[in-house]
C-alpha positions in Angstrom: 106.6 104.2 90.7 110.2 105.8 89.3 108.5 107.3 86.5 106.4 110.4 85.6 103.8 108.0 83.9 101.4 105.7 86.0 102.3 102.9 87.4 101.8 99.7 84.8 99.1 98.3 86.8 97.4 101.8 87.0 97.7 101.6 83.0 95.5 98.2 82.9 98.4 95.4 82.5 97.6 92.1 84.5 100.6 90.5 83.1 103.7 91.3 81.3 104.5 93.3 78.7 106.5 95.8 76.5 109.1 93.9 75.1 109.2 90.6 77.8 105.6 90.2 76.5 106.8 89.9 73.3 109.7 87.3 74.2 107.1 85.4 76.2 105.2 85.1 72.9 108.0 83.7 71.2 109.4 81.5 73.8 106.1 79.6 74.1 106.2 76.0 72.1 105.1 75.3 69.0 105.4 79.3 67.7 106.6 80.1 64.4 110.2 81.9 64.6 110.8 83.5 61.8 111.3 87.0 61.0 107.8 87.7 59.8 106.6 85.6 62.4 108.2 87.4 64.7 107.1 90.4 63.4 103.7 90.0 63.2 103.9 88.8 67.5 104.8 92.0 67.4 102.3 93.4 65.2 99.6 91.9 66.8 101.3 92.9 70.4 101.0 96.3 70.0 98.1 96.5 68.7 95.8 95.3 72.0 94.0 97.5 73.7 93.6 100.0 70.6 97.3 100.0 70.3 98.2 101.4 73.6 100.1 98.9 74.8 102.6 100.2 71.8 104.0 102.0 73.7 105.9 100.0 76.2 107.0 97.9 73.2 108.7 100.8 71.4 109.8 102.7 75.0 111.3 99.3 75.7 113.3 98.6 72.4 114.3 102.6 72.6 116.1 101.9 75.7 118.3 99.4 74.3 119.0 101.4 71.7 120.2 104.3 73.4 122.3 102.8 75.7 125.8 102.0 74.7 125.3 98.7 75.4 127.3 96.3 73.2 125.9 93.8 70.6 127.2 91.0 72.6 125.1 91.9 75.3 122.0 92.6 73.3 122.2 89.1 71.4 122.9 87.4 75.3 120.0 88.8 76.3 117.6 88.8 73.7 118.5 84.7 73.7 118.0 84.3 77.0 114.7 85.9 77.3 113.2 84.1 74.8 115.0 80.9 75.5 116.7 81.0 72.4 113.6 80.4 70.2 114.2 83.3 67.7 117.7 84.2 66.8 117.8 87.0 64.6 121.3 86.8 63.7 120.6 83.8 62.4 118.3 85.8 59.6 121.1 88.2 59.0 120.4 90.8 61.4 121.9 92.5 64.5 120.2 92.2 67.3 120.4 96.7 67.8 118.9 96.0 63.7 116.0 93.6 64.9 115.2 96.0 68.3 114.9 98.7 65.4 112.3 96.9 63.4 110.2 96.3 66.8 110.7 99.6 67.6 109.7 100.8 64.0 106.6 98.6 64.5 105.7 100.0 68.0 105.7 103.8 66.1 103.3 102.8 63.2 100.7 101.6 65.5 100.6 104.9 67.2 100.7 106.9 64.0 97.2 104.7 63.3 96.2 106.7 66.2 97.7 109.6 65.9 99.2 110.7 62.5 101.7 112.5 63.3 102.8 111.0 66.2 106.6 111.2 67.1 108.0 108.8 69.4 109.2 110.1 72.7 112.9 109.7 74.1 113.5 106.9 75.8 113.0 107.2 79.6 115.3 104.7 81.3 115.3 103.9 85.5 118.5 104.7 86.6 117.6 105.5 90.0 120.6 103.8 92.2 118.7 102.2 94.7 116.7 100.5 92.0 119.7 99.1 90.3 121.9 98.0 93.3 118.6 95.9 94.6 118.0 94.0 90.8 121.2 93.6 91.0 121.3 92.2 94.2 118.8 89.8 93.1 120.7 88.6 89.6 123.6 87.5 92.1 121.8 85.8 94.4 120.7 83.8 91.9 123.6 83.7 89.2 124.9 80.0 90.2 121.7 78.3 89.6 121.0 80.6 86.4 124.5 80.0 84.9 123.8 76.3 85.7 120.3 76.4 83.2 121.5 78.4 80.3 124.3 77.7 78.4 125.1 81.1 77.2 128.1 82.6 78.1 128.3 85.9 80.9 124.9 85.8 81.1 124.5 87.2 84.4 127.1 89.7 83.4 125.1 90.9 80.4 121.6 91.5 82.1 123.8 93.1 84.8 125.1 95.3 82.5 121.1 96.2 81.3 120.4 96.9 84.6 123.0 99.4 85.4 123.6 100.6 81.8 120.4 100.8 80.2 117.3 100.7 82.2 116.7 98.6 85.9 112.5 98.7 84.9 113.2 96.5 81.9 116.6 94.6 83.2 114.3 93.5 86.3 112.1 92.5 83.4 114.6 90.6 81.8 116.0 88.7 84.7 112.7 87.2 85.1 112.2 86.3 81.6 115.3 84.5 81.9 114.5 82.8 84.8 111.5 82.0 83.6 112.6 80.7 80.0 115.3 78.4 82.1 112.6 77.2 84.4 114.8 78.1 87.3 113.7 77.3 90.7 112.8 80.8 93.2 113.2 80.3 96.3 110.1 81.5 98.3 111.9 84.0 100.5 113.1 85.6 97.0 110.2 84.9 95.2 108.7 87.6 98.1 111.5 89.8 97.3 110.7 89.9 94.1 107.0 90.6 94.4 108.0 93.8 96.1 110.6 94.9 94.3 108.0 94.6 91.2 105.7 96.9 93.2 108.5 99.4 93.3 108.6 99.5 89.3 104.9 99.3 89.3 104.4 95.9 88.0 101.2 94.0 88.4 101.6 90.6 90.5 101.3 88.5 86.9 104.4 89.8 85.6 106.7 88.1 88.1 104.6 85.7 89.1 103.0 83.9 85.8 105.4 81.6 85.0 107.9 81.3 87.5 109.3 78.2 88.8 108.4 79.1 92.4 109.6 76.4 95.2 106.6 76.9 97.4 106.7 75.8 101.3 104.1 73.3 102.4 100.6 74.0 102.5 99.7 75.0 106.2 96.1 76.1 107.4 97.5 77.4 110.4 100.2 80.1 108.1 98.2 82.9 107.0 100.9 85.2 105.8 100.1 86.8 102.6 96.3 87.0 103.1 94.7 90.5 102.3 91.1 90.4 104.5 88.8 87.9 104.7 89.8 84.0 104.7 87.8 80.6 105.4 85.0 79.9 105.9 83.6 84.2 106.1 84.9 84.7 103.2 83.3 82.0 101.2 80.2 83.0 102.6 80.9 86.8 101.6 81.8 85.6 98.3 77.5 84.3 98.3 75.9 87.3 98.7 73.4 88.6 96.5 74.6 88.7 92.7 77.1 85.7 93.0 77.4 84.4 89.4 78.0 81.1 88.9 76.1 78.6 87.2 75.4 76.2 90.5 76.7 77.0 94.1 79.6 74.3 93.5 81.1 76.0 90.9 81.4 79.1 93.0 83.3 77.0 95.7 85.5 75.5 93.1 86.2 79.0 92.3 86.8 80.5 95.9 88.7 77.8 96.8 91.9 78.8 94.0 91.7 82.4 95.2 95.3 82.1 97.0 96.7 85.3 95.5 100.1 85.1 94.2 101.7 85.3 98.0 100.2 82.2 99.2 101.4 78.6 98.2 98.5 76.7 95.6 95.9 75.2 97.7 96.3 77.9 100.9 92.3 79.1 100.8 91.5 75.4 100.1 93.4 74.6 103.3 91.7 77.1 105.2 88.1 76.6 104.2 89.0 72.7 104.7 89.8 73.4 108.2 87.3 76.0 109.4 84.8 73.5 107.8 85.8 70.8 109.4 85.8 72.3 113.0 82.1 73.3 112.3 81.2 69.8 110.7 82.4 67.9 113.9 79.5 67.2 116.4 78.4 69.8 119.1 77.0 72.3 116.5 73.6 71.6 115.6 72.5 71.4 112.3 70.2 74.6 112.6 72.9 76.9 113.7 75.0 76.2 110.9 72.6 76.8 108.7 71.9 80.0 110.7 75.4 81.0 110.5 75.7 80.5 106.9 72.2 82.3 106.2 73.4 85.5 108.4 76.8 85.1 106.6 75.6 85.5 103.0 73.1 88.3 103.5 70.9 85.2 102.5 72.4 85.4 99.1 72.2 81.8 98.6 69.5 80.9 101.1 70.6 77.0 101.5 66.8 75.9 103.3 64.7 77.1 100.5 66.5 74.4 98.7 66.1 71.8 100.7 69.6 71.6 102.3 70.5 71.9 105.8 73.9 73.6 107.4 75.8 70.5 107.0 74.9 68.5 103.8 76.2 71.7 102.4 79.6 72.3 104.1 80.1 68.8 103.7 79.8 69.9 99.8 82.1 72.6 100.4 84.8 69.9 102.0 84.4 68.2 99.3 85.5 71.0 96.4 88.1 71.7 99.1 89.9 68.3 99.0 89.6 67.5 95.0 91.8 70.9 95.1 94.0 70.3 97.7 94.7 66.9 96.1 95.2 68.1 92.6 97.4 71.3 93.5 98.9 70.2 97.0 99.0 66.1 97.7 101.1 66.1 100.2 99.1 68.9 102.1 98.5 67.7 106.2 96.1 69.4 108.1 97.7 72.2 110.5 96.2 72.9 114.3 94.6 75.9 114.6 97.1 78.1 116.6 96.4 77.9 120.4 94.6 81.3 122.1 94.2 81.5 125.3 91.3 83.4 126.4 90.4 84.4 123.4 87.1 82.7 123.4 85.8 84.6 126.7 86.4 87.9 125.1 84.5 87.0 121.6 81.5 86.4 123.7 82.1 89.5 125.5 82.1 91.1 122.6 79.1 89.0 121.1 76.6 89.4 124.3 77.7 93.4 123.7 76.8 93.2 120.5 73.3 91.0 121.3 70.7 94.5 122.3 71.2 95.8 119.2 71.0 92.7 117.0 67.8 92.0 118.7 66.0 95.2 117.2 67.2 93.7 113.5 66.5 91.0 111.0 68.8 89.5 108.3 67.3 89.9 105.4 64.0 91.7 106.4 61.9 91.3 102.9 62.6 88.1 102.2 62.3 85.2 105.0 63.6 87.1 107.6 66.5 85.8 110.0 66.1 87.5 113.4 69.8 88.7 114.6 68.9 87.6 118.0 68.6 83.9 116.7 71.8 85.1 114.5 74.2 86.0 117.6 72.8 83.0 119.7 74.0 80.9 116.7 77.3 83.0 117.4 78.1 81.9 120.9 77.1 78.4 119.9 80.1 78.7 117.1 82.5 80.3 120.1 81.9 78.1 123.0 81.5 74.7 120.3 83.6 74.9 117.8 86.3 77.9 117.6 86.5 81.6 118.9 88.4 82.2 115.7 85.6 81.6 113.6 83.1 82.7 115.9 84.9 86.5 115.8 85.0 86.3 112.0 81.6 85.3 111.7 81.1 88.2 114.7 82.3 90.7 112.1 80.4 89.4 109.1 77.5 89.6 110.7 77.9 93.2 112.5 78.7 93.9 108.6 75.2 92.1 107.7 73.1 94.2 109.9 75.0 97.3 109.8 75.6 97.6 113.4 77.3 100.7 114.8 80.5 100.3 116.3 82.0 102.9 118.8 85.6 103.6 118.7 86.1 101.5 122.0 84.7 98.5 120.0 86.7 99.1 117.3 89.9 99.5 119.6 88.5 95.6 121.1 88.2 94.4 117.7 91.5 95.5 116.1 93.3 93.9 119.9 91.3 90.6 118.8 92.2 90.5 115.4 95.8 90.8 116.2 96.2 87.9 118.4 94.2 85.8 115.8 96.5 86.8 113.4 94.4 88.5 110.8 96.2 90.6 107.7 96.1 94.3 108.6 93.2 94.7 105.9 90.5 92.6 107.5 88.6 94.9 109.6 89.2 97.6 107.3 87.7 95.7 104.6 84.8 94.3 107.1 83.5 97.4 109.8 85.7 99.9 109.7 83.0 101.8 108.1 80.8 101.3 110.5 82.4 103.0 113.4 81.0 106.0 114.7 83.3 108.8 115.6 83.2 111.5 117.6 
């Protein structure tokens, strides 16, 4: 973060806001766009969560203000931002006149708070290195944003924000306007963008909610952007003890749309698709699936106490899987799992080293006990059968379950593995890193 306050995401915001929050407000159809209209989208902006989100409206408008930023400018802006749904010089006012009346509106919110409450000078970003790489961005995609809005210089006039008021809110601005124009990203930018938001200290939402992203293909076998667990583990972590939802499909429907806002629409879907079909295909016996998924959850949702075996339920589960993929991803073909040599005889190794002291435990000890020496010989089964890939992530999940001690050497095994599988640099953090005993 740039500035001596807390990140935006530290402060609580999801989404946008400060003054983009407000354009948003007005750009959306149907909204009334008049003055007092527009006024009271402000009104009612800054006063949510007790009026402290004032404060980036007023900061915001401030920064305008102070610049020396001509009117032309402003106006160009302002239009573009909110895709020229509220004009205010076509209500006789300025557009410096109308970032005054926000701003007047931002300070008696915080005087409901605090009487005597002063607003502080503006603080713009004017740190170079900020500035040059917005900037870098507007140009990269000038042609196809001077192609969707017909007002004139616009890339020249957020430009100018960025490098003569603030880069925090020009950034801001650019992706209003791309937004408002509904102008394709590119992925590969889309990813720049993402990171240069984390250098302002944006949350995700605020570039990615609304942006006319041109995603790549849904792959199974691309796991870029993934932060720890994935598939078929992580839908099973996702059931432990104090899962929510109504019924057990309605908490797959839910796991299955958590891509994140790095990974194309339908990504987990793809993933759980394909780890479930490896395990649905014949050689794994119905028993150790159910196993697997029993040892998996903690025996948070304990599938045979209900009737169901291992596979009439991860044929459910492939089912919520494809009425995603086809409503978010169509055209969605099933990737191969990426080829590892070897990999599979050093999962068992690491299995059968594993097996003394799973023996000595139980999943779930109080309640219908699972013995972890049924658990790990479901765990070769899943290696040897089916995939090494899952087998190691169920290997973890389960080392998790039973709180097995890992020594460093382990670890050191662990971390090689989960490399050549390809796993985000989180997953064993978020897994057993805790459970390795140092020395």
């Amino acid at each position: 973060m740039t500035r001596e306050r807390p990140a935006y995401y530290e402060l609580g915001y999801g989404e946008d806001f400060g003054l983009t929050a407000l354009t948003e407000r007005l750009s959306r159809p149907g909204s009334a766009t008049g003055p007092a209209a527009a006024l009271g989208f402000a009104e009612e902006l800054a006063d949510r969560s007790e009026g402290e989100e004032a404060v980036e409206l007023g900061e915001d408008a401030r920064r305008l203000l102070a610049s020396e930023l001509p009117e032309r400018v402003l106006h160009t802006v302002w239009l573009a931002s909110t895709g020229n749904a509220f004009d205010p010089t076509g209500h006789g006012m300025t557009c410096r006149a109308w970032l005054e009346r926000i701003s007047e509106v931002s300070t008696a919110r915080l005087r409901q708070n605090k009487g005597s409450c002063t607003p502080p000078p503006a603080r713009p970003v004017r740190d170079s290195r900020l500035c040059q790489a917005v900037v870098a961005e507007l140009r990269v995609t000038a042609p196809a944003l001077e192609a969707a809005s017909p007002l004139p210089k616009l890339v020249d006039c957020l430009e100018q924000v960025v490098t003569g008021a603030d880069a925090d809110l020009g950034m801001r601005l650019l992706l209003r306007a791309l937004k408002a124009h509904s102008v394709p990203v590119p992925y590969g930018q889309y990813h720049r963008l993402l990171a240069l938001g984390r250098q302002f200290g944006f949350p995700p939402g605020a570039v990615h909610d609304g942006l006319a992203i041109t995603w790549p293909p849904v792959g199974a076998a691309s796991r870029q952007g993934i932060n720890g667990d994935f598939g078929l583990s992580r839908l099973a972590r996702q059931f432990t003890a104090g899962w929510h939802y109504r019924t057990p499909r309605e908490a797959v429907a839910a796991a299955v749309k958590a891509d994140g806002y790095e990974r194309p629409p339908g990504s987990e879907a793809a993933v759980l698709l394909e780890d479930t079909r490896r395990v649905l295909d014949p050689g794994l016996s119905d028993d150790a699936i159910t196993v697997l998924w029993l040892a998996a959850t903690d025996r948070g949702y304990s599938i045979d106490r209900f009737g169901l075996g291992g596979r009439e339920w991860l044929e459910q589960v492939a089912e919520v899987c494809e009425e995603h993929l086809t409503e978010v991803a169509p055209a969605y073909v099933p990737a191969a799992p990426l080829p590892v040599t070897g990999a599979g005889d050093e999962v068992l190794r690491e299995i059968r080293g594993m097996s003394p002291l799973a023996a000595s435990t139980a999943v779930s000890p109080d309640f219908h006990p699972l013995e972890g020496a049924t658990v790990m010989e479901a765990l070769e089964q899943v290696t040897t059968q089916v995939d090494p890939d899952l087998g190691f992530r169920l290997l973890l999940r389960t080392v998790e379950v039973l709180r097995l001690p890992l020594t460093e050497e382990q670890y050191t095994r662990y971390q090689a593995l989960a490399g050549r599988f390809h796993y985000g640099e989180d997953h064993l953090l978020f897994s057993v890193y805790h459970l390795v005993q140092r020395t």
